[in-house]
C-alpha positions in Angstrom: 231.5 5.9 -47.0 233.7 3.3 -46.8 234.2 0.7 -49.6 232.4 -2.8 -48.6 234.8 -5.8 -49.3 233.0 -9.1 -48.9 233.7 -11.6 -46.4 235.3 -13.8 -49.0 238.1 -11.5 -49.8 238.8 -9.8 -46.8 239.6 -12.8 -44.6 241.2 -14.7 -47.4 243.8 -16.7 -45.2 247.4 -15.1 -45.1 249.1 -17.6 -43.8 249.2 -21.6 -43.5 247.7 -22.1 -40.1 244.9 -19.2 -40.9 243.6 -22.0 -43.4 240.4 -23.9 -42.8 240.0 -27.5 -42.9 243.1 -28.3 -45.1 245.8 -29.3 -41.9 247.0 -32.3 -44.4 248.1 -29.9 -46.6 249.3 -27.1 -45.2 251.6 -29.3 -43.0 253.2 -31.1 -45.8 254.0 -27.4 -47.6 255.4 -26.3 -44.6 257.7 -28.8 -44.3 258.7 -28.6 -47.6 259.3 -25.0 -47.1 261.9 -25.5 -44.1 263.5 -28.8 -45.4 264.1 -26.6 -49.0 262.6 -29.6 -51.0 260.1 -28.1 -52.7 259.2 -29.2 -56.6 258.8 -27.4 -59.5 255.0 -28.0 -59.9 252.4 -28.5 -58.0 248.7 -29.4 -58.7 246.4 -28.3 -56.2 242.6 -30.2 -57.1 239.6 -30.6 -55.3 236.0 -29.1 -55.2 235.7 -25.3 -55.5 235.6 -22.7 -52.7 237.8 -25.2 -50.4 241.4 -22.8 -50.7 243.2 -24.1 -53.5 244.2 -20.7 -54.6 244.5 -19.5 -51.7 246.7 -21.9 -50.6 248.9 -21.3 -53.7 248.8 -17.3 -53.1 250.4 -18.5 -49.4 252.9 -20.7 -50.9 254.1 -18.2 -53.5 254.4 -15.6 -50.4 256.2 -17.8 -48.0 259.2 -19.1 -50.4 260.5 -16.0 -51.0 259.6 -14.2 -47.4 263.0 -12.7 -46.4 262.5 -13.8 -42.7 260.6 -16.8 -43.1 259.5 -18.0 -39.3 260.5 -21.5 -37.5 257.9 -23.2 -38.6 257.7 -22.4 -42.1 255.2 -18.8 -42.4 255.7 -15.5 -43.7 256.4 -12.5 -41.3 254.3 -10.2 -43.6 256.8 -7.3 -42.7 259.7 -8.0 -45.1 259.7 -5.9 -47.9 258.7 -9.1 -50.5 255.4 -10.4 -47.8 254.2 -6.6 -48.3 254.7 -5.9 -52.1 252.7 -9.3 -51.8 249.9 -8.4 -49.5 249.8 -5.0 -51.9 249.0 -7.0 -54.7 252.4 -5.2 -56.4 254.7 -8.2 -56.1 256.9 -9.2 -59.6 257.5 -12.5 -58.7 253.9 -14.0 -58.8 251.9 -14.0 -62.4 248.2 -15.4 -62.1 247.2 -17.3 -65.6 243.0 -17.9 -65.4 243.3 -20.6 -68.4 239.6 -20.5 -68.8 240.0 -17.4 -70.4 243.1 -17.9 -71.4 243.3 -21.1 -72.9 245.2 -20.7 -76.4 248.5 -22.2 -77.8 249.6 -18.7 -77.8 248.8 -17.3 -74.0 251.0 -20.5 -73.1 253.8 -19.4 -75.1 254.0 -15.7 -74.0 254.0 -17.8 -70.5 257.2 -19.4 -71.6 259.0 -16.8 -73.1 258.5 -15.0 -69.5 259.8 -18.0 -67.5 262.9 -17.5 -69.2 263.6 -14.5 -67.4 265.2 -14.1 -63.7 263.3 -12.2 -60.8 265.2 -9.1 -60.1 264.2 -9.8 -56.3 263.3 -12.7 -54.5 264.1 -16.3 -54.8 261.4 -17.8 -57.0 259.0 -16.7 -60.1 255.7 -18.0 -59.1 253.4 -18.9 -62.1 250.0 -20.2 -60.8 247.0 -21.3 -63.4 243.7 -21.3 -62.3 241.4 -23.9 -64.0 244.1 -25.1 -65.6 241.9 -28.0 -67.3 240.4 -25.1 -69.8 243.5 -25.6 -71.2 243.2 -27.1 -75.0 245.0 -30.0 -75.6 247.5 -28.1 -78.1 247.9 -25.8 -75.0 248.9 -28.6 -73.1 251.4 -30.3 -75.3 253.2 -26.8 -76.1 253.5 -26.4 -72.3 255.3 -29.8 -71.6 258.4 -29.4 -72.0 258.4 -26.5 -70.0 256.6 -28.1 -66.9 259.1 -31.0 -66.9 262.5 -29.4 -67.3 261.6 -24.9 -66.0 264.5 -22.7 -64.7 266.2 -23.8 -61.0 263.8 -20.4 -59.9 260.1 -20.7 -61.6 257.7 -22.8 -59.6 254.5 -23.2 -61.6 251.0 -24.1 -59.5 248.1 -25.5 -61.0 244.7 -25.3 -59.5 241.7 -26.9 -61.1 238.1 -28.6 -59.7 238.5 -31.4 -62.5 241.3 -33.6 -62.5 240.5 -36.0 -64.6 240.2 -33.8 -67.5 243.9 -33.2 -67.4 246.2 -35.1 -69.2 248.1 -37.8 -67.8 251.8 -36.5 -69.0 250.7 -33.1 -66.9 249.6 -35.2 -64.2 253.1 -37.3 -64.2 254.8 -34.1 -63.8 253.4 -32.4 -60.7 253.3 -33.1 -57.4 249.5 -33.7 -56.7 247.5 -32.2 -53.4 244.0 -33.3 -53.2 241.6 -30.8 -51.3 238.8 -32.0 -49.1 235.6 -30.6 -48.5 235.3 -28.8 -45.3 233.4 -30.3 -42.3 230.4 -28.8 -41.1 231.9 -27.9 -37.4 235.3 -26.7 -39.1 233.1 -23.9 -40.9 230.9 -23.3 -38.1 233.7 -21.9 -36.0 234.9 -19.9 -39.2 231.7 -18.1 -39.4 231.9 -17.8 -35.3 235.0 -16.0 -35.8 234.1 -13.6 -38.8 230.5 -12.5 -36.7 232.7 -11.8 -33.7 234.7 -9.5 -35.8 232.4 -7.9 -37.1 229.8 -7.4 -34.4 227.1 -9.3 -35.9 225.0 -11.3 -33.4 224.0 -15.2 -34.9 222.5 -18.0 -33.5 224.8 -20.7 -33.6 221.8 -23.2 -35.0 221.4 -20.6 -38.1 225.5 -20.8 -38.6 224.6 -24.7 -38.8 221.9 -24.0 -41.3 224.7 -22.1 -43.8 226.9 -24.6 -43.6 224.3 -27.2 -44.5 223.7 -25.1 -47.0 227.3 -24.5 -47.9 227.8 -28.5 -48.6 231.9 -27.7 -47.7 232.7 -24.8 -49.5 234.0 -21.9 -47.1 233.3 -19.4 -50.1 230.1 -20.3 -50.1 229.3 -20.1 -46.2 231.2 -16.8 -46.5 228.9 -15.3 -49.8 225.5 -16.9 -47.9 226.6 -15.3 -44.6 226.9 -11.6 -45.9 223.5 -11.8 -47.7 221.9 -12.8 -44.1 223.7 -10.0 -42.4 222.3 -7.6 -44.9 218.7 -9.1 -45.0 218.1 -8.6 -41.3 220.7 -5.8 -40.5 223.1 -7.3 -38.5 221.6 -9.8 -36.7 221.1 -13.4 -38.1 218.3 -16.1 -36.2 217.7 -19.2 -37.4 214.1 -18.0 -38.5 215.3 -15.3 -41.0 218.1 -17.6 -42.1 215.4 -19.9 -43.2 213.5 -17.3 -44.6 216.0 -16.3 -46.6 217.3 -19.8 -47.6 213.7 -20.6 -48.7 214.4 -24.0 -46.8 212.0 -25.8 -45.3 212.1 -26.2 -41.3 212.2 -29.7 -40.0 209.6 -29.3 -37.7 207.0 -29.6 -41.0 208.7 -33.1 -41.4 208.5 -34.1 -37.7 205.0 -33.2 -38.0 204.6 -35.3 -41.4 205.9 -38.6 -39.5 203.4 -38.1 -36.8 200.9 -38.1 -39.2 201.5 -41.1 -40.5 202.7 -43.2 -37.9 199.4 -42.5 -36.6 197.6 -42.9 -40.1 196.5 -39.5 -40.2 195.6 -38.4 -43.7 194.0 -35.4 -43.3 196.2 -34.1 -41.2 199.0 -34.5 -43.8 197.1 -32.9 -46.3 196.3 -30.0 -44.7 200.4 -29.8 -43.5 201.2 -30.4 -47.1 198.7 -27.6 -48.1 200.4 -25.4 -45.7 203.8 -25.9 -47.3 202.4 -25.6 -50.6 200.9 -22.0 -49.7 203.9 -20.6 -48.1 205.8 -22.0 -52.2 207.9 -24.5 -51.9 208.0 -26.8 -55.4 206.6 -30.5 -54.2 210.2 -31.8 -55.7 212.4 -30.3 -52.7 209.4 -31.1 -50.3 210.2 -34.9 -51.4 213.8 -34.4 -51.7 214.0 -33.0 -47.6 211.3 -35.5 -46.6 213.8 -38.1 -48.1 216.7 -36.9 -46.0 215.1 -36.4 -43.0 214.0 -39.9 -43.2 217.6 -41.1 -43.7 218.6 -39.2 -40.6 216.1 -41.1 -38.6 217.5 -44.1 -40.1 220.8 -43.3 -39.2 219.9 -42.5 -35.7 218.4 -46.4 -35.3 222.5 -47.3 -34.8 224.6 -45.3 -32.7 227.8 -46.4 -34.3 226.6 -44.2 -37.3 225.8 -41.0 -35.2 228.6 -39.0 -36.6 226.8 -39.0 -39.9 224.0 -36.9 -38.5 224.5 -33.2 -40.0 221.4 -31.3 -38.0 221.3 -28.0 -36.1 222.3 -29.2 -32.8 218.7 -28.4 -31.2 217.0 -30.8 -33.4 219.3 -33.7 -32.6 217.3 -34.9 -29.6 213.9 -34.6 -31.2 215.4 -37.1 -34.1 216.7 -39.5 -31.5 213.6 -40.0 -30.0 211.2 -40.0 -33.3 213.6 -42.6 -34.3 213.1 -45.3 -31.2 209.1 -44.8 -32.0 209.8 -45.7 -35.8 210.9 -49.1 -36.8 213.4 -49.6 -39.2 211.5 -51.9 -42.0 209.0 -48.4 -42.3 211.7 -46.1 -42.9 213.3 -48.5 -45.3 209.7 -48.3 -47.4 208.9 -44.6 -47.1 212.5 -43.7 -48.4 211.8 -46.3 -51.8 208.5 -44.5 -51.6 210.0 -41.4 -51.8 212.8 -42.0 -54.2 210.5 -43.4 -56.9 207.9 -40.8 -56.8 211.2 -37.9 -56.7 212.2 -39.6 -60.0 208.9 -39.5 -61.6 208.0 -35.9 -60.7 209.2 -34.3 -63.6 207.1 -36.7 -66.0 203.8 -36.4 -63.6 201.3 -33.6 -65.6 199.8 -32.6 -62.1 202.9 -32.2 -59.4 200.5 -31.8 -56.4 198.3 -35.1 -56.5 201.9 -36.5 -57.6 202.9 -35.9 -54.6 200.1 -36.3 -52.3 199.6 -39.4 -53.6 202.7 -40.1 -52.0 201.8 -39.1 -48.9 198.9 -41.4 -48.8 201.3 -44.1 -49.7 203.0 -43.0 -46.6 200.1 -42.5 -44.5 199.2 -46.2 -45.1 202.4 -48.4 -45.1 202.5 -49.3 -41.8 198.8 -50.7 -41.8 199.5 -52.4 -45.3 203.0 -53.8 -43.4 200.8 -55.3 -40.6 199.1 -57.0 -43.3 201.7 -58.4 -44.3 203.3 -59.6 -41.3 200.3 -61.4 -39.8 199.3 -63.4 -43.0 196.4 -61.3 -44.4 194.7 -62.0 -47.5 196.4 -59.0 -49.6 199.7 -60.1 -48.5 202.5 -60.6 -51.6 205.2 -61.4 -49.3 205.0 -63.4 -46.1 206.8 -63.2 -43.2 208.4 -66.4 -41.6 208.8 -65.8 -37.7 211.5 -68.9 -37.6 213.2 -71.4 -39.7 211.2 -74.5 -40.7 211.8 -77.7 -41.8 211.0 -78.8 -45.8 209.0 -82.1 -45.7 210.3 -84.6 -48.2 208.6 -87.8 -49.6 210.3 -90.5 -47.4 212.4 -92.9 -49.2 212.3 -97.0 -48.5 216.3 -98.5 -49.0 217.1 -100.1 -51.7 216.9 -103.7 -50.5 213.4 -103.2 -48.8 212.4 -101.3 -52.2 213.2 -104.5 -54.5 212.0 -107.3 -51.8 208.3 -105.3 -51.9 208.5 -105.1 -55.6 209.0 -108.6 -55.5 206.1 -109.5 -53.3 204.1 -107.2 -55.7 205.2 -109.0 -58.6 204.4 -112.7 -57.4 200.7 -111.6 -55.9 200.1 -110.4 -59.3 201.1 -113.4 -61.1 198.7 -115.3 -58.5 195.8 -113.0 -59.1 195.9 -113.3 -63.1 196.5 -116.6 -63.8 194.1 -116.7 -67.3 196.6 -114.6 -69.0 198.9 -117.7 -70.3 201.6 -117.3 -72.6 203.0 -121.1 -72.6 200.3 -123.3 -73.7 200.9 -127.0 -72.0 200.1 -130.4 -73.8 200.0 -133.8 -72.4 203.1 -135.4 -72.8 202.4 -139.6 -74.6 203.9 -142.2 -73.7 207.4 -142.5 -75.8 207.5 -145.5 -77.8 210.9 -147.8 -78.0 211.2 -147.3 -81.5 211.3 -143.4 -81.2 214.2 -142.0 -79.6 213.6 -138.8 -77.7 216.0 -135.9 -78.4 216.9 -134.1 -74.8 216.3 -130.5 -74.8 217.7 -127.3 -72.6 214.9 -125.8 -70.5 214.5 -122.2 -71.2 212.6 -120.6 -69.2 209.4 -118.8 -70.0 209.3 -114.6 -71.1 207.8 -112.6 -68.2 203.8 -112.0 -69.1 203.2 -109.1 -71.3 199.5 -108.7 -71.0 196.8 -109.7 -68.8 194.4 -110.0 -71.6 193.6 -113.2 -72.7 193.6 -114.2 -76.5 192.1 -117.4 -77.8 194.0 -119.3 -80.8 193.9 -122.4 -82.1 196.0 -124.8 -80.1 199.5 -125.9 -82.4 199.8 -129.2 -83.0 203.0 -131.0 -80.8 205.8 -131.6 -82.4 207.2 -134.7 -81.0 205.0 -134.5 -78.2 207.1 -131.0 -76.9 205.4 -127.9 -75.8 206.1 -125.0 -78.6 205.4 -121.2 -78.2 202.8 -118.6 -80.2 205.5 -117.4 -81.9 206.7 -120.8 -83.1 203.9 -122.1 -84.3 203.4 -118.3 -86.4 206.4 -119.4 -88.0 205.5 -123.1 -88.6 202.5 -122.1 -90.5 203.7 -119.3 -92.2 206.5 -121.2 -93.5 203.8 -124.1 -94.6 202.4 -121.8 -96.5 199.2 -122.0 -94.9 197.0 -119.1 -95.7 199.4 -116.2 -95.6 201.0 -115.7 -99.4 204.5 -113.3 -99.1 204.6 -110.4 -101.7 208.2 -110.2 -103.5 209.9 -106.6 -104.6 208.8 -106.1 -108.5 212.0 -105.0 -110.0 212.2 -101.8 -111.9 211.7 -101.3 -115.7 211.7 -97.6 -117.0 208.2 -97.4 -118.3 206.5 -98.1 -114.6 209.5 -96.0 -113.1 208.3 -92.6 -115.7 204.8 -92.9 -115.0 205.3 -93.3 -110.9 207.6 -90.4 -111.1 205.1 -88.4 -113.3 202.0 -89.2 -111.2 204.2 -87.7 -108.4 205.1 -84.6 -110.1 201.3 -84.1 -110.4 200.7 -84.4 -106.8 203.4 -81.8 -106.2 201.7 -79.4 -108.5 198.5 -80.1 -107.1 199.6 -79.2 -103.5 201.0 -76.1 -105.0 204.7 -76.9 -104.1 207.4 -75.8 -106.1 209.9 -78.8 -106.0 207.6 -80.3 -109.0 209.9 -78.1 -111.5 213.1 -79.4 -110.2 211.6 -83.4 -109.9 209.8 -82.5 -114.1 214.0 -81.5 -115.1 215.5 -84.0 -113.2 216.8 -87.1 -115.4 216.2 -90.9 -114.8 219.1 -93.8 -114.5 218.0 -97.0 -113.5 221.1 -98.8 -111.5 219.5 -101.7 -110.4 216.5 -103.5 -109.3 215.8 -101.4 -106.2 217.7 -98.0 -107.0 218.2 -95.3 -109.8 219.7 -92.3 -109.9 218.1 -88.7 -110.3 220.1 -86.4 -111.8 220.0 -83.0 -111.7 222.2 -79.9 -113.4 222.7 -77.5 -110.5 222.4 -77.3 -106.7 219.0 -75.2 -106.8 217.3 -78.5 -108.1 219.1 -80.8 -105.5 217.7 -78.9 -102.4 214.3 -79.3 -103.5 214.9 -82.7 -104.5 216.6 -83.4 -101.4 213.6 -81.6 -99.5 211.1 -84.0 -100.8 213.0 -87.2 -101.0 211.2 -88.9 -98.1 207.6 -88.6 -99.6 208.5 -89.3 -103.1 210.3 -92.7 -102.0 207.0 -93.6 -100.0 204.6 -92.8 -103.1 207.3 -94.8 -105.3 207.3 -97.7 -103.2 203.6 -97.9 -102.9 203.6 -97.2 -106.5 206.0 -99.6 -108.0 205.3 -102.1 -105.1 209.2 -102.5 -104.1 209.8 -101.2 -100.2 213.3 -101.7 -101.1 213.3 -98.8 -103.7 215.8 -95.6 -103.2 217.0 -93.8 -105.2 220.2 -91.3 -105.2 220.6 -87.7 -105.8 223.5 -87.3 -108.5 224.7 -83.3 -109.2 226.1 -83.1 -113.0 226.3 -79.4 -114.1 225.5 -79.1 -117.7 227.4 -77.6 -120.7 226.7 -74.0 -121.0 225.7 -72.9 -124.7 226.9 -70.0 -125.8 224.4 -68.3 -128.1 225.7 -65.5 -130.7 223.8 -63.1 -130.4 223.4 -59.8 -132.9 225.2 -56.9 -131.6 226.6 -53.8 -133.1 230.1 -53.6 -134.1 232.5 -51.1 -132.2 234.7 -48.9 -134.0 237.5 -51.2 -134.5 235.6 -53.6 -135.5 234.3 -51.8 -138.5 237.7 -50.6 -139.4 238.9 -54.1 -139.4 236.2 -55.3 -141.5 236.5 -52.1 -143.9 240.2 -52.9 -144.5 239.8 -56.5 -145.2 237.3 -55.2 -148.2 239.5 -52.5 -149.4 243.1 -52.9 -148.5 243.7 -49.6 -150.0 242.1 -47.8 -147.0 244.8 -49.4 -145.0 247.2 -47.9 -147.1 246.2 -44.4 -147.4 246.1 -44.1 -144.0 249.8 -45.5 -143.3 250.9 -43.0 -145.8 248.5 -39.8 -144.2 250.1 -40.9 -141.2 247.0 -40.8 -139.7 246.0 -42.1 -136.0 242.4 -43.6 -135.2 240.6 -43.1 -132.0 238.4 -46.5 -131.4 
């Protein structure tokens, strides 16, 4: 029995134009190659299974190819492209850092660079998933990577670029990968089934590279299990099968359903799906992208986004020109918000079904909205309209009505009279009359009339209201004027004391700062309150406004203030009792017996206070 080899492996590319999907890249190292500027590093990044190392495996083989062809590829005949193809070449060393990712491995990696290959031009060194590396790794391989031998070419491959360091990065000539495209791997697995004999449907090679999302490996790995699942010959129903994906004809019938508000009929699809096992997250996560190809097919500009099996590109075309584009909008939000909460939900089936009846009912709950039903949140305006605005008189028009309003009402409400008219006598030859500047009148006030007794004329002259106050007030006529009592110091303690009971009857605990607080009389309207530290002048300050009401009321003087004065008081020190230390008690023993001090000068003795 012969040994299997997977897919993978045995049509690994050999040479540059045998790779898949990478023509940006395989160009430039071509050119490279017949040009002879080629650098010392390279790093090859990019997702995984897209021929990174595989590239590098070509690379090492074509550089030192003893018959290299025009265009830059091997001949796989010389002596170095077979020891190569045997796996029993010298001058290639693979490094997988993820295993090998110690200060050490990268110094045994050095030490061999400093050796010459005994045939050949180059010493390839490539390093797989180089970013493994540790960052001590890294540093102890510098100096190397920037300044290697005239023959060592290192390669580094990795998946994750940004978790190199930038002084690696500064020092390689960087080739970025790209995923492969779904018809680029189509015709790869075309190729490989012809091979081999195996009879596929090109709509289930489609389906794997789907599947595949742009890795070839993948495609490859997915392929062989198909070919072995249904003995040689893969259909797009066993590929399904296999895949446990669900067919797009469950989601074509889905939007039938509820474009034509069918909910029972989406139930029972649903429970269909949900017997044959799919988990209600990937039935929402496929519903969601088939509705975004629908989407996509509204605009034909967009068309080359559409990754379907080619049979099914038809049927989305014309389910999109039934759909409008504002329902697809709203069954994808749908659909994303209820895929985000189906881990939290405790029962995953009504989670989901309840989705489906969200579904099932947009469009009728959209028509509500557009034609102005009562359950409407959001209105629709079919066309622009204009915003009515209060209309705005000019300015002259404005202040001539105003005017007219003005005089009317000065005609209606003539009893309201504010300049009180005597008759004028007769002036007399002996009296001469003073001439006087007419002022005119104050503009009325009020309209309500108030009766008081009519002023006597002075000189037979009209006088105002206000005038005649003033004449009677100042002829002392019934109104007596109240003067400012000064202050004394007796009247001033018992004020201040009377307030200091209010405080503590209220309960508010300023009266302990007002009860310390000292008393300077400066003047006849102010004194001074002094206090001893800044405690007492916030709460005095707090309460300053209500005690200089009560103290005016009090003392009858609404002149009275008085002024906050800060004096910090002398601090007395109070000896306390306290035990004596040990030096202390020495000192005090030698001043009683000076003898003491003595002996111990002579003992030569040292104390330890």
């Amino acid at each position: 029995m012969e040994k299997f080899i997977v897919s993978a492996r045995k049509y690994r590319p050999q040479t540059f134009d045998t790779v898949v999907g990478q023509d940006h890249i395989t160009t430039t190292l071509k050119n490279a190659i017949k040009s002879g500027h080629l650098a010392h590093a390279f790093l090859f990044c990019g997702p995984r299974g897209v021929g990174k190392t595989t590239c590098a495996r070509i690379l090492a083989k074509t550089i030192n190819c003893e018959n290299p062809s025009k265009d830059g590829e091997a001949c796989n005949e010389c002596h170095s492209c077979r020891s190569f193809n045997e796996g029993t070449s010298m001058n290639i060393h693979e490094l997988d850092a993820a295993s090998n990712n110690s200060v050490e491995d990268i110094r045994s990696l050095v030490e061999q660079v400093r050796f010459a290959p005994q045939a050949g031009k180059y010493k390839v060194y490539i390093i797989d998933e180089v970013h493994m590396l540790s960052s001590a790794a890294f540093n102890a391989f510098l100096k190397t990577l920037e300044e290697p031998p005239p023959y060592a070419i290192f390669i580094l491959a990795t998946t994750e670029k940004h978790k190199i360091l930038p002084t690696i990065l500064s020092r390689c000539q960087i080739f970025d990968f790209k995923r492969i495209t779904l018809q680029d791997t189509v015709d790869h697995l075309e190729g490989i089934a012809n091979k081999e004999h195996i009879k596929v449907e090109e709509t289930a090679l489609q389906l794997i590279s789907q599947k595949s999302e742009g890795c070839m490996r993948d495609a490859l790995s997915i392929l062989d299990k198909i070919v072995s699942f249904t003995n040689g010959e893969v259909t797009y129903e066993n590929t399904i099968e296999h895949l446990n994906i669900l067919d797009a004809d469950y989601y074509f019938k889905l939007v039938e359903c509820m474009l034509n508000q069918d909910l029972a009929g989406a139930m029972l699809l649903y429970d269909d799906i949900d017997k044959k096992g799919f988990e209600g997250d990937m039935v929402l996560n496929g519903f969601a992208e088939f509705i975004r190809n629908l989407l996509i097919c509204k605009d034909e500009r967009v068309a080359g986004l559409l990754e379907v099996v080619e049979s099914f590109r038809q049927r989305y075309a014309e389910t999109a020109k039934r759909t409008e584009a504002g329902y697809l909008v709203s069954a994808l939000n749908i659909l994303n918000e209820a895929e985000i909460s189906f881990r939290s939900a405790r029962n995953k089936r009504l989670h989901v079904e309840l989705a489906l009846i969200k579904l099932c009912y947009l469009h009728q709950a959209i028509e509500l909205t557009s034609n102005g039903g009562t359950l409407d949140k959001k209105k629709v305006v079919d066309g622009p309209k204009s915003i009515a605005f209060r209309n705005i008189t000019p300015l002259a028009q404005g202040i001539a009505q105003n005017i007219t309003k003005t005089t009317n009402a000065k005609d209606k409400k003539t009893e309201a009279k504010l300049i009180i008219e005597t008759p004028t006598p007769l002036p007399t030859p002996m009296v001469e009359e003073k001439k006087e500047v007419y002022k005119p009148p104050p503009p009325p006030v009020t309209a309500v009339e108030t009766k008081s007794p009519a002023p006597t004329p002075v000189n037979g002259k009209k006088i105002s209201s206000l005038n005649a106050l003033r004449q009677k007030i100042g002829n002392g006529s019934g109104v007596d004027v109240i003067a400012d009592k000064p202050l004394d110091d007796n009247s001033l303690k018992e004020a201040w004391d009377q307030f200091i009971i209010n405080l503590k009857a209220s309960k508010n605990p300023a009266w302990q700062s007002f009860e310390t607080a000292r008393l300077n009389i400066k003047d006849n309207n102010s004194f001074e309150a002094i206090v001893t530290n800044n405690i007492n002048q916030k709460f005095l300050e707090l309460e300053r406004n209500k005690a200089c009401e009560f103290l005016q009321a009090a003392l009858q003087n609404r002149q009275l203030q008085f002024i906050i004065v800060l004096q910090e008081g002398v601090i007395e020190h109070i000896d306390t009792d306290r035990p004596l230390s040990s030096k202390e008690q020495y000192q005090k023993i030698i001043e009683q017996f000076p003898l003491v001090k003595e002996l111990r000068e002579r003992l030569r003795l040292e104390l330890d206070y």
